[in-house]
C-alpha positions as CSV (number, residue, x, y, z in Angstrom):
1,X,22.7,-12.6,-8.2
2,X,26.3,-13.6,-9.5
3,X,27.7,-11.5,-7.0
4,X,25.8,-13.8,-4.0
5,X,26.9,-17.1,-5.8
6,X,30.0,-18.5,-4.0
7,X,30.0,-16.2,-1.3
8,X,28.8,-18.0,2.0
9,X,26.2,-16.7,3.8
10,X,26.3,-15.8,7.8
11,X,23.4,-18.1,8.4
12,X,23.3,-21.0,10.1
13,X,20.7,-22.0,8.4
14,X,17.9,-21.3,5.4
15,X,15.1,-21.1,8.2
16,X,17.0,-18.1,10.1
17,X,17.9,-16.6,6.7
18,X,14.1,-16.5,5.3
19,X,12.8,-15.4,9.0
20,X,15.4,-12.4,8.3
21,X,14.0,-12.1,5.1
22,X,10.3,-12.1,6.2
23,X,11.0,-9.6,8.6
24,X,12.6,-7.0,6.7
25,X,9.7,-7.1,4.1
26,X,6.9,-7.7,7.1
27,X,3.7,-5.4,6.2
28,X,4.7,-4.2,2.8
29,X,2.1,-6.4,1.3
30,X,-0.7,-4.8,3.7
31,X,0.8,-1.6,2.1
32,X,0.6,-3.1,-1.4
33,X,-3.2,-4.1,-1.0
34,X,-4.1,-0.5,0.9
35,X,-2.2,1.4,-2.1
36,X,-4.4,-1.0,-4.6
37,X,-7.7,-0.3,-2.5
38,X,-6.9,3.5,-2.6
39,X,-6.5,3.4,-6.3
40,X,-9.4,1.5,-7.1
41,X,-11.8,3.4,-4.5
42,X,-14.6,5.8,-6.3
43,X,-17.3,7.7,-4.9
44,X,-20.3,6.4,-7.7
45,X,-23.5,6.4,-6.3
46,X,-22.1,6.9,-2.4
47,X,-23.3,10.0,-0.4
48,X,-19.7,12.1,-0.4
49,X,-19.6,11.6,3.3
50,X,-20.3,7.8,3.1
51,X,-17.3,8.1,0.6
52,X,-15.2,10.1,2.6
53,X,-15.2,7.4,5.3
54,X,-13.9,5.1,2.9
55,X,-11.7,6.6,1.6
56,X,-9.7,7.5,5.4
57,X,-10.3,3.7,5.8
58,X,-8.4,3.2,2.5
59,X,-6.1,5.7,3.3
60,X,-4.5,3.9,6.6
61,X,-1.5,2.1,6.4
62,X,-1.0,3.4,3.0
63,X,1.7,6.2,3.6
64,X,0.2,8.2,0.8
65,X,0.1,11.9,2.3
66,X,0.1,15.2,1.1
67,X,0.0,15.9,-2.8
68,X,-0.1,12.4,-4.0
69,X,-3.1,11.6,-1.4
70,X,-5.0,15.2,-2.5
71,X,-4.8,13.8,-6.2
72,X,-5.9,10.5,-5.3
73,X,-9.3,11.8,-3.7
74,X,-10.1,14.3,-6.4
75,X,-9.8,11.3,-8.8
76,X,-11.9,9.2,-6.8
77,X,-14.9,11.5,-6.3
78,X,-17.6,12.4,-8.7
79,X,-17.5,15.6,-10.7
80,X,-19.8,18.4,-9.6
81,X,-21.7,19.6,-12.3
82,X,-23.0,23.7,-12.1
């Protein structure tokens, strides 16, 4: 922040600086609330398919893939007892 104080800025104005701003952060909060969903998703009393459909819901728009998104499901669903 020192670095930005006395430097002036290439905006015209603070309404073309924050739509810059808005637009470089645009959909990370959707991101933020599917990550959140996805990590507070469990299977409980749900059939596993019922589950499995919420969980792909979950799953869009979260980029989690591969590893991470394995670990996430096994931690989400029920343990199988044998």
């Amino acid at each position: 922040m020192k670095d930005l104080e006395g430097r002036l800025l290439e905006y015209e104005t603070v309404g073309k600086f924050l739509a810059d701003i808005r637009k470089e952060f645009e959909g990370r909060d959707e991101e933020i609330v599917k990550v959140a969903e996805l990590k507070r998703i469990e299977q409980g009393g749900k059939t596993l398919e019922k589950f499995i459909q919420e969980f792909r819901k979950a799953v869009r728009g979260s980029r989690y893939k591969g590893r991470p998104l394995v670990k996430e499901f096994k931690r989400d669903i029920n343990e199988m007892i044998y």
